[in-house]
Backbone as a ProteinNet text record, in pm:
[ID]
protein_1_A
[PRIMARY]
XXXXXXXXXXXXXXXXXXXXXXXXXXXXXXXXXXXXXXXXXXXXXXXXXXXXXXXXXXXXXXXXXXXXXXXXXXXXXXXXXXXXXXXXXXXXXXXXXXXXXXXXXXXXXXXXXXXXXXXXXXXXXXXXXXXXXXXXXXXXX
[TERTIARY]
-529.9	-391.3	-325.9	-210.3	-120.2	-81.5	-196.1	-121.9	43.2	120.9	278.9	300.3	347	431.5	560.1	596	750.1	822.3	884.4	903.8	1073.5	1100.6	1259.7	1312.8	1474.7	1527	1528.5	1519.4	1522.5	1636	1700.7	1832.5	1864.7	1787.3	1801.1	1691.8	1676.2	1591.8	1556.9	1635	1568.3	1468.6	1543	1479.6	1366.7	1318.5	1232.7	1127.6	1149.6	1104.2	1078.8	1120.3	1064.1	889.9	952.5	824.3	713.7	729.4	643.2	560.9	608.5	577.3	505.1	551.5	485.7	316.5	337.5	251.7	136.7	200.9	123.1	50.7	119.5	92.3	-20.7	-16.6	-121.3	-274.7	-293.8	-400.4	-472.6	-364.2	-427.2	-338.7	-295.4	-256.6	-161.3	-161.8	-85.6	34.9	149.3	278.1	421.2	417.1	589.5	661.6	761.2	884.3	1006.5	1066.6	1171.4	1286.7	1326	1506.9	1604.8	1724.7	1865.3	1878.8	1904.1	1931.2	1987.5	2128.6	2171.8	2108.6	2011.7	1925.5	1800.8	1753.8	1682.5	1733.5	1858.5	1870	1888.7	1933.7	1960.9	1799.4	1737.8	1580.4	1538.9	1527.2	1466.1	1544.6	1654	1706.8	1613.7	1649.1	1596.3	1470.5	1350.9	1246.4	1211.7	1335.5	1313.1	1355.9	1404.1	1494.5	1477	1429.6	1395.2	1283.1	1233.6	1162	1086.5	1171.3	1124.5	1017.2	871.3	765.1	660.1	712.4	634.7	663.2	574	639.1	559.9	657.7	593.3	650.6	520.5	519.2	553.8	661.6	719.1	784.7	774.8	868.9	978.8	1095.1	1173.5	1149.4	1047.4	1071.3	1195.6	1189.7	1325.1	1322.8	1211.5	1164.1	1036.3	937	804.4	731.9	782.2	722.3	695.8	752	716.9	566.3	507.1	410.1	313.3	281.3	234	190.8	281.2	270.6	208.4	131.3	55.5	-3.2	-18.3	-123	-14.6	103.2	210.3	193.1	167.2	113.7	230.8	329.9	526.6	558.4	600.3	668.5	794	903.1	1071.4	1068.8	1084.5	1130.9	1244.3	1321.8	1376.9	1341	1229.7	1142.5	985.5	945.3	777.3	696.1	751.3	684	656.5	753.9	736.1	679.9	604	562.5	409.7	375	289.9	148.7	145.2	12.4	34.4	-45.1	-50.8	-119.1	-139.4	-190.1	-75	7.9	116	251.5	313.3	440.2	545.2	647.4	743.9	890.8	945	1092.5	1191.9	1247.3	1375	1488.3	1487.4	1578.1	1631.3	1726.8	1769.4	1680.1	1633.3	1574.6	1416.3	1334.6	1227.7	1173.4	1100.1	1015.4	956.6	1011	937.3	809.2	691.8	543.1	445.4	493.9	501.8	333.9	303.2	182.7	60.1	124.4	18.6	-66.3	25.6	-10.6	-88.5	-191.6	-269.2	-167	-94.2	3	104.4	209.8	385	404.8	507.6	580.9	724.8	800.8	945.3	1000.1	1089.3	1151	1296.8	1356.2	1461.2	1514	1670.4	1785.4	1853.9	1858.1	1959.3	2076.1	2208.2	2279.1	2238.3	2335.6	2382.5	2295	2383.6	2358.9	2197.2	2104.7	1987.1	1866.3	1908.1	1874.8	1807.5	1982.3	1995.8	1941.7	1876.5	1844.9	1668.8	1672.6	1522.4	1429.9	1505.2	1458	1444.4	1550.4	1509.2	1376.4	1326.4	1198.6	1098.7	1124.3	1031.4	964.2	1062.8	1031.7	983.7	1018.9	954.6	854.1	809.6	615.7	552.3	616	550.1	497.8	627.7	600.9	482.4	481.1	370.1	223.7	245.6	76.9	52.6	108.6	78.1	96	-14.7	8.3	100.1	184.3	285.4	265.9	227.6	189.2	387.6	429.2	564.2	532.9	613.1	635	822	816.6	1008.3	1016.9	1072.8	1117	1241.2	1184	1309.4	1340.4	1502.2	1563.3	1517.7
-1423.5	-1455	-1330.7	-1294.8	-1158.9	-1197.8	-1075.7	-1078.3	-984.1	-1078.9	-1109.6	-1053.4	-953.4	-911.7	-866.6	-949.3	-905.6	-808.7	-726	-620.1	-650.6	-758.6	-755.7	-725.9	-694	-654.1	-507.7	-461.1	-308.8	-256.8	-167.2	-125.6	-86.4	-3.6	103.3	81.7	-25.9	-29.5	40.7	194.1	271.2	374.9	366.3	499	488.3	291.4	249.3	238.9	204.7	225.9	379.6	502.5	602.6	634.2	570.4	639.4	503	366.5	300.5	353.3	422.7	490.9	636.3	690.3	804.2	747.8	669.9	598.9	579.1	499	451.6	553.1	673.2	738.8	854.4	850.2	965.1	871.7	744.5	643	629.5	679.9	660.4	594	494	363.3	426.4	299.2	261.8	154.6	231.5	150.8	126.4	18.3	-14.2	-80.3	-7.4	-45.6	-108.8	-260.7	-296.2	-317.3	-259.6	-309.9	-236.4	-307.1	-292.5	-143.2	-105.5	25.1	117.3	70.8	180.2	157.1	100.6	130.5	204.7	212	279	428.7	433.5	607	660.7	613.3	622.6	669	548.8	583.2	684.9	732.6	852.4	945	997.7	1118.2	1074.6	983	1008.2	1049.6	1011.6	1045.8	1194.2	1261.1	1407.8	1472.3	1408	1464.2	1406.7	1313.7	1231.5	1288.3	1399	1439.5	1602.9	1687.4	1848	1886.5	1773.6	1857.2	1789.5	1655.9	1614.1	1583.5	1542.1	1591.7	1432.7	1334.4	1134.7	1171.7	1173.5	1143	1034.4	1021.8	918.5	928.9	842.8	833.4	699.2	769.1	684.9	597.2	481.1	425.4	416.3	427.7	387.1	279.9	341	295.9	263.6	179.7	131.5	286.3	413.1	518.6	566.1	594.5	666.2	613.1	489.8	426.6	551.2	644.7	731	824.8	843.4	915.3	819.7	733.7	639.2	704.1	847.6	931.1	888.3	857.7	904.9	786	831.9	702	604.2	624.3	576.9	518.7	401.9	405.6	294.7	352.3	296.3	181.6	69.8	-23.9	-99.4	-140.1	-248.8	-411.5	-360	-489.7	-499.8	-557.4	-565.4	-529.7	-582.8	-624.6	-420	-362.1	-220.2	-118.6	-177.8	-102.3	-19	66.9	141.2	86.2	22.7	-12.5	-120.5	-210.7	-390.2	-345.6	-265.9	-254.7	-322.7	-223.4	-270.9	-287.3	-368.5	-404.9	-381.3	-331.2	-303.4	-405.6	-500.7	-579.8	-507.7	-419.6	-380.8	-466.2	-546	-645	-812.6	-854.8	-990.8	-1082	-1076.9	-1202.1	-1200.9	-1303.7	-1282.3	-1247.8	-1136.9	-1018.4	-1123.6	-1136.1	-1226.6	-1152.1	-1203.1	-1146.2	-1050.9	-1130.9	-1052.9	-1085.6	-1227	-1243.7	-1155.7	-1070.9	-970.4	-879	-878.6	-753.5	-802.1	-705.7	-757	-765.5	-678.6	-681	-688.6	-788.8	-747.1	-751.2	-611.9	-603.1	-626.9	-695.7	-738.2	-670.9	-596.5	-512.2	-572.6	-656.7	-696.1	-650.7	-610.6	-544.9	-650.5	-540.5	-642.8	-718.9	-696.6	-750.1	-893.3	-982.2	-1139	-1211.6	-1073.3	-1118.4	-1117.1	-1019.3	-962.2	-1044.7	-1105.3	-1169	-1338.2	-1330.9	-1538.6	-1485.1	-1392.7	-1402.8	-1382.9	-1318.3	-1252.3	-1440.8	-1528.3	-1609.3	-1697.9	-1670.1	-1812.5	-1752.9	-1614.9	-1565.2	-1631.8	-1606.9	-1645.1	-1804.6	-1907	-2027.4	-2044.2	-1977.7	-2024.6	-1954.6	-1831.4	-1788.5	-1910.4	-1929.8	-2072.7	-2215.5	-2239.9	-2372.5	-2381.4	-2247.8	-2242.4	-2185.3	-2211.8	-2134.6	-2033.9	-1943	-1803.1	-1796	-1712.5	-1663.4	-1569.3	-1523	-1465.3	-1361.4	-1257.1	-1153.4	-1076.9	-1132.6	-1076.3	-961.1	-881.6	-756.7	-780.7	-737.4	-719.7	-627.1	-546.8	-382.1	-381.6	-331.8	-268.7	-155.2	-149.3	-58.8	88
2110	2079.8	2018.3	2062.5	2023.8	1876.5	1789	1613.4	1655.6	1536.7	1508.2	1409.7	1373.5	1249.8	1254.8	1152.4	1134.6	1028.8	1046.9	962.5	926	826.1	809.3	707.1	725.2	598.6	591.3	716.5	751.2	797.1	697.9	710.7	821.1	877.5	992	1081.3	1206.9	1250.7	1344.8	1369.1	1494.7	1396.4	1287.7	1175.9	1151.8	1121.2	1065.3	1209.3	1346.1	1432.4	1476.9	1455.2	1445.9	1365.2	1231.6	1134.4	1210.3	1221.1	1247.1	1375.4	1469.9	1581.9	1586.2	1490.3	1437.7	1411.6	1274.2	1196.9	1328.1	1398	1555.4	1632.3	1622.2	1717.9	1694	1539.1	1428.7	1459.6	1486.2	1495.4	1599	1749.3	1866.8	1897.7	1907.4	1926	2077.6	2108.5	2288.6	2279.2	2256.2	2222.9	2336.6	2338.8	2411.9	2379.8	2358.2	2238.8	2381.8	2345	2442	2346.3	2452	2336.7	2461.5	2456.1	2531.1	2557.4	2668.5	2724.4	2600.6	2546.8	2449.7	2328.8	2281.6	2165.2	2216.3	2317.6	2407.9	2382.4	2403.4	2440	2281.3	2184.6	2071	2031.9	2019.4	1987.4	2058.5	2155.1	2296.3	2186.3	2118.4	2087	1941.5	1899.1	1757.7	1748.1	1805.1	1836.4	1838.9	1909.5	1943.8	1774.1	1691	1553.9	1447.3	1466.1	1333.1	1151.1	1227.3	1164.5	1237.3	1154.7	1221.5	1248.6	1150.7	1175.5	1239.9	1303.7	1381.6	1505.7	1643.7	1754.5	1790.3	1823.5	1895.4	2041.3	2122.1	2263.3	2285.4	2398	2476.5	2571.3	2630.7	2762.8	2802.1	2816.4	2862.7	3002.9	3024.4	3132.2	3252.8	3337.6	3399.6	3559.7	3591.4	3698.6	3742.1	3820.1	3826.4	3823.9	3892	3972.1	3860.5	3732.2	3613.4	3578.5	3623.3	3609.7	3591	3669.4	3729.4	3585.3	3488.7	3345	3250	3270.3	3205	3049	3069.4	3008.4	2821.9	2875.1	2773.2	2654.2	2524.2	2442.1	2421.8	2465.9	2385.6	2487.4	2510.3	2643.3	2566.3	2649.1	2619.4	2700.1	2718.8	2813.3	2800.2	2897.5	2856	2900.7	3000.8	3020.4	3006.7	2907.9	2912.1	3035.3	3130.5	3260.2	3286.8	3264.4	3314.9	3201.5	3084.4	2987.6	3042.4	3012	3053.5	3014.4	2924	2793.1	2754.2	2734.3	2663.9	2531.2	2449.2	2297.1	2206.9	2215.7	2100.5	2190.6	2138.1	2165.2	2052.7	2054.4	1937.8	1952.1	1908.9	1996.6	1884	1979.8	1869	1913.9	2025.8	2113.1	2020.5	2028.2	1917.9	2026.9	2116.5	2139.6	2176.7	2200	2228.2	2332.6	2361.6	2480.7	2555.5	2690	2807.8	2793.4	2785.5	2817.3	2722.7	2603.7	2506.3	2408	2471.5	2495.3	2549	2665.6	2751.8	2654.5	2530.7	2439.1	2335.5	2287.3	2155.5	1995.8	2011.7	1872.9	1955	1839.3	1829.3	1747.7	1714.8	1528	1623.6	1506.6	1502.9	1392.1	1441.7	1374.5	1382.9	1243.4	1244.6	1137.9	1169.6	1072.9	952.1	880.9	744.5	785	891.5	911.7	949.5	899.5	932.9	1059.2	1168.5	1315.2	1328.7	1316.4	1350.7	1266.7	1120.9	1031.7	1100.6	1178.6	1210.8	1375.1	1418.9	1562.4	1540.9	1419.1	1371.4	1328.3	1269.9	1231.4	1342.9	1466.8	1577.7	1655.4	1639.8	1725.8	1607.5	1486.6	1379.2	1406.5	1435.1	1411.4	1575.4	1679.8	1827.7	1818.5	1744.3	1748	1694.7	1566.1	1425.9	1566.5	1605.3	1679.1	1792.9	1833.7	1945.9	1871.2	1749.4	1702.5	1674.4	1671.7	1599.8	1448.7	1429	1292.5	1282.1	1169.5	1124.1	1025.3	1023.6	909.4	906	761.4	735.2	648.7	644.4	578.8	530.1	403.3	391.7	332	375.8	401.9	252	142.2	31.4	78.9	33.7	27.2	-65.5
[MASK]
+++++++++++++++++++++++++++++++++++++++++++++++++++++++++++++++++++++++++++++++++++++++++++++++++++++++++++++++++++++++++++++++++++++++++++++

């Protein structure tokens, strides 16, 4: 069964998805992060700047053929189905990752605002209802 953690109350969730990816990426680890095209490209630049002295491999998915760069530990999606690696899953997305099961981990990375808060809690209570355990984390300022 895919361990669930939720990381909320995170001001800045591409910032906080940088270092968690870093973090990921210093370990070995095999990560695919889904979220909406323009949080996609936002993250792809931040990645390159976020931090001068370290360098997080990734690749912007775009199409099945990129399949082919498998080697790449990061992969951008905006659909599970085209992620490179089933290790880790990252949802920077307000709703819940079709196939999100395939993967041994998912962290939920949800923002302080209202909106991200009341969308973060309807994924919270549909993992709860179907049986998963829930390892929360809440991110201070």
């Amino acid at each position: 069964m895919t361990e669930i953690n939720f990381h909320h109350g995170v001001a800045d969730p591409l910032a906080y998805a940088c270092r968690l990816l870093l973090k990921a990426q210093q370990r070995g680890a095999r990560v695919a992060v889904v979220a909406e095209a323009d949080a996609l490209e936002r993250l792809d630049v931040q990645l390159w700047t976020f931090d001068a002295t370290s360098f997080v491999p990734h690749l912007r998915v775009r199409e099945p053929a990129q399949a082919a760069l498998a080697d790449t530990p990061i992969s951008l999606v905006e659909r599970t189905g085209d992620a490179l690696h089933h290790e880790v899953l990252v949802n920077l997305g307000p709703q819940i990752a079709p196939g999100f099961e395939s993967f041994e981990r998912l962290f939920e990375i949800v923002g302080s605002a209202d909106e991200a808060r009341a969308a973060g809690r309807e994924r919270l209570r549909h993992y709860k209802s179907r049986g998963y355990e829930i390892v929360l984390h809440e991110v201070r300022p």
